[in-house]
Backbone as CSV, one residue per row, in Angstrom:
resi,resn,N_x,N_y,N_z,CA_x,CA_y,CA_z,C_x,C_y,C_z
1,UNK,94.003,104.830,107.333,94.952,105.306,108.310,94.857,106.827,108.367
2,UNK,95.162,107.524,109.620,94.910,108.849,109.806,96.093,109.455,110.590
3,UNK,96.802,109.890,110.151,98.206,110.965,110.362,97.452,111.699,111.475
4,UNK,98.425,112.416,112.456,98.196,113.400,113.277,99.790,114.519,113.072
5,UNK,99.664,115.191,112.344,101.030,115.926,112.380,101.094,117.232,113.478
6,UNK,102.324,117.348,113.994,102.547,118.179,115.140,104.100,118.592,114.103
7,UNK,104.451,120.280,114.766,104.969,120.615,114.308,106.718,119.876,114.928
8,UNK,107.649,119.634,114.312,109.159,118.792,114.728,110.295,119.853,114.294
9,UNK,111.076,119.069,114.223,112.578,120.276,114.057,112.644,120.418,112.861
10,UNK,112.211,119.773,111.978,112.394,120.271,110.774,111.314,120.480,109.787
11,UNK,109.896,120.395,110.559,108.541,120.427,109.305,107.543,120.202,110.034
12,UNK,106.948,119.368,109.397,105.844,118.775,110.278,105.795,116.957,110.260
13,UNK,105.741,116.561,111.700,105.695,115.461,112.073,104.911,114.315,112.512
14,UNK,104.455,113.647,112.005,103.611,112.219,112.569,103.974,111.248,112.772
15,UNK,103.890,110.237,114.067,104.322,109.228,114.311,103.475,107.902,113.845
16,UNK,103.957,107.409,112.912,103.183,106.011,112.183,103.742,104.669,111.898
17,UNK,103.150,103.456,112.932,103.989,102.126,112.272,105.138,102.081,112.888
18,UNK,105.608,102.654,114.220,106.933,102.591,114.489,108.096,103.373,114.196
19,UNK,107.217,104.536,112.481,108.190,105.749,111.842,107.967,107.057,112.075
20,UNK,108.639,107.958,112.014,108.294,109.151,111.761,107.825,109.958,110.664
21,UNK,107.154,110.200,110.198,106.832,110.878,108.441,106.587,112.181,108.830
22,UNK,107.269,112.799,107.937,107.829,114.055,107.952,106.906,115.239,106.406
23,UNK,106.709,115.958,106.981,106.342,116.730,105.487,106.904,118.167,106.182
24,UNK,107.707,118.971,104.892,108.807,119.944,104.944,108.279,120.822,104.067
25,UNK,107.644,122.002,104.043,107.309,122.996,103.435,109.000,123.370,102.671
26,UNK,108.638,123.815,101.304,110.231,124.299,100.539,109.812,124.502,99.646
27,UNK,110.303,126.187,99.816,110.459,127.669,98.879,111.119,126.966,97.698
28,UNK,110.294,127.366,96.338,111.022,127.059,95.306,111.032,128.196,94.123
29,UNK,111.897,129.161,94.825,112.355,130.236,93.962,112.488,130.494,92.463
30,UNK,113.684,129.725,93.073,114.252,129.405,91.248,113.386,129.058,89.851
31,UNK,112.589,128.121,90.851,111.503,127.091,89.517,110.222,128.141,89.278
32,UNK,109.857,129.349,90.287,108.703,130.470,90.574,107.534,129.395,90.631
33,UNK,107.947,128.234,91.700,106.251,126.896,91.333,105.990,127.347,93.323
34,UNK,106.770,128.039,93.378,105.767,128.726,94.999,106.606,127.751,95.981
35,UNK,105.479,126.577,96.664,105.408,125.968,97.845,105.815,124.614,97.111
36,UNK,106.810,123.721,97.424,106.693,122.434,97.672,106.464,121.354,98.554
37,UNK,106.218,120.709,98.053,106.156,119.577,99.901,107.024,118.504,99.734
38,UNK,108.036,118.350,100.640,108.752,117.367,100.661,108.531,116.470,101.744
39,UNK,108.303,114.930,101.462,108.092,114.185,102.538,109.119,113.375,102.886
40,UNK,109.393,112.779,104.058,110.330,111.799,104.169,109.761,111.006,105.130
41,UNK,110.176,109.365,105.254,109.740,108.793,106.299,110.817,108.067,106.994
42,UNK,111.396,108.549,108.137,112.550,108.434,108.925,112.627,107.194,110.054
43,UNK,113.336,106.517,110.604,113.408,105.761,112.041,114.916,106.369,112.739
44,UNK,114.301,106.406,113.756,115.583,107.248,114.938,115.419,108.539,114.893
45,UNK,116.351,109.313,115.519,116.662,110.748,115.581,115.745,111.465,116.971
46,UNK,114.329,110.832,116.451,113.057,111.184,117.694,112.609,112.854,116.439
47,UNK,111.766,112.985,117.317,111.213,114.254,116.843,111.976,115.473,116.124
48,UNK,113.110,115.784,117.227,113.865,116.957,117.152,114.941,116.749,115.922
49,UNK,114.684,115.471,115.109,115.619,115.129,114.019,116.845,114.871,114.786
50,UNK,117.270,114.980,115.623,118.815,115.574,116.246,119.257,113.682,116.381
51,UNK,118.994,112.506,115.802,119.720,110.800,115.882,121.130,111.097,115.438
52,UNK,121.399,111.624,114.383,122.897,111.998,114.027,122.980,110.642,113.035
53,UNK,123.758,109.838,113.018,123.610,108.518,112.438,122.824,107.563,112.736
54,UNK,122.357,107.708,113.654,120.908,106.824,113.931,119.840,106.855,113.118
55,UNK,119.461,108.166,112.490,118.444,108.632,111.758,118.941,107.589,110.547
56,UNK,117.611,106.651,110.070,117.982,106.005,108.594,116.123,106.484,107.764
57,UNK,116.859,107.074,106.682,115.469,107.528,106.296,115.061,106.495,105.272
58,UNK,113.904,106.131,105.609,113.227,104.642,104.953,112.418,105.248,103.071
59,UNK,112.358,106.283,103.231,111.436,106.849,101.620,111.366,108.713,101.496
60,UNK,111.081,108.819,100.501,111.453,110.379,100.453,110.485,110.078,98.999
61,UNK,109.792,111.731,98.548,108.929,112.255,97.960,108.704,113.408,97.550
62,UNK,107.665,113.777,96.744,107.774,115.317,96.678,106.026,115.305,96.642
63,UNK,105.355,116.449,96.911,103.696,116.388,97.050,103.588,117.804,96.834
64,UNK,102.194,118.050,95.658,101.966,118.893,95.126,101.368,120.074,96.180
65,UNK,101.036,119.086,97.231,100.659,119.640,98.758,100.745,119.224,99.230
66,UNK,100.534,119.530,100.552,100.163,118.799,102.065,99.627,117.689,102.121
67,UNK,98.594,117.680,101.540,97.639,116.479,101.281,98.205,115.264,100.550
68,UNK,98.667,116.210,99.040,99.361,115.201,98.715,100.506,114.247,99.352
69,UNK,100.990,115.295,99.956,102.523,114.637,100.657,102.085,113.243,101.403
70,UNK,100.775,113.823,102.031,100.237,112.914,103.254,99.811,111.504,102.391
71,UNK,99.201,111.410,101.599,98.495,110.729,100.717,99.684,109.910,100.219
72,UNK,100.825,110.063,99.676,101.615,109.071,99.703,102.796,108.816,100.533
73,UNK,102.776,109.251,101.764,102.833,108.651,102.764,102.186,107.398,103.653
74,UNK,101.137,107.607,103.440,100.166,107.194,103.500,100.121,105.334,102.810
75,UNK,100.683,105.666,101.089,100.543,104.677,100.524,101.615,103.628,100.664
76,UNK,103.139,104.664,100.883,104.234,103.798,101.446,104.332,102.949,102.552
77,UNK,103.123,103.834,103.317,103.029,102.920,104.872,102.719,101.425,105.156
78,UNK,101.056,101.593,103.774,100.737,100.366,103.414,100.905,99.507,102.593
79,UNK,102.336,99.714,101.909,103.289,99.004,101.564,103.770,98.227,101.896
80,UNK,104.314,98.596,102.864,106.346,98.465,103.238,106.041,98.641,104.976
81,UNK,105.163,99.019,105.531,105.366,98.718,107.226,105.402,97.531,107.395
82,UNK,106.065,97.254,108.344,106.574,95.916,108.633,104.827,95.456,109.796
């Protein structure tokens, strides 16, 4: 499977399987570990995040990068997509 991410309201966005998967660049000051990647894989809201309670987020993650983020995204998809 091959992600296409475009930038969304809150990170970066790909539409996969009916979901949205999300990867969120986040400053991690405190810990001085630089860049994190946080992923999430959402249904509703649409792109702009803006569903309000519609948005139900299906998995959440953390990735040592980008890649990584993508990579188990990736693995949840071929999990758990219906």
């Amino acid at each position: 499977m091959e992600l296409n991410f475009k930038t969304g309201g809150k990170g970066f966005v790909a539409e996969a399987e009916g979901y949205l998967c999300w990867i969120v660049p986040t400053a991690d000051w405190a810990g001085a570990n630089g860049i994190n990647w946080k992923w999430e894989i959402t249904s509703g809201g649409g792109w702009t995040d803006r569903g309000g309670a519609n948005v139900a987020t299906k998995a959440t993650g953390w990735g040592m990068s980008a890649d990584d983020a993508e990579r188990q995204i990736i693995a949840w998809l071929d999990t758990n997509a219906d």
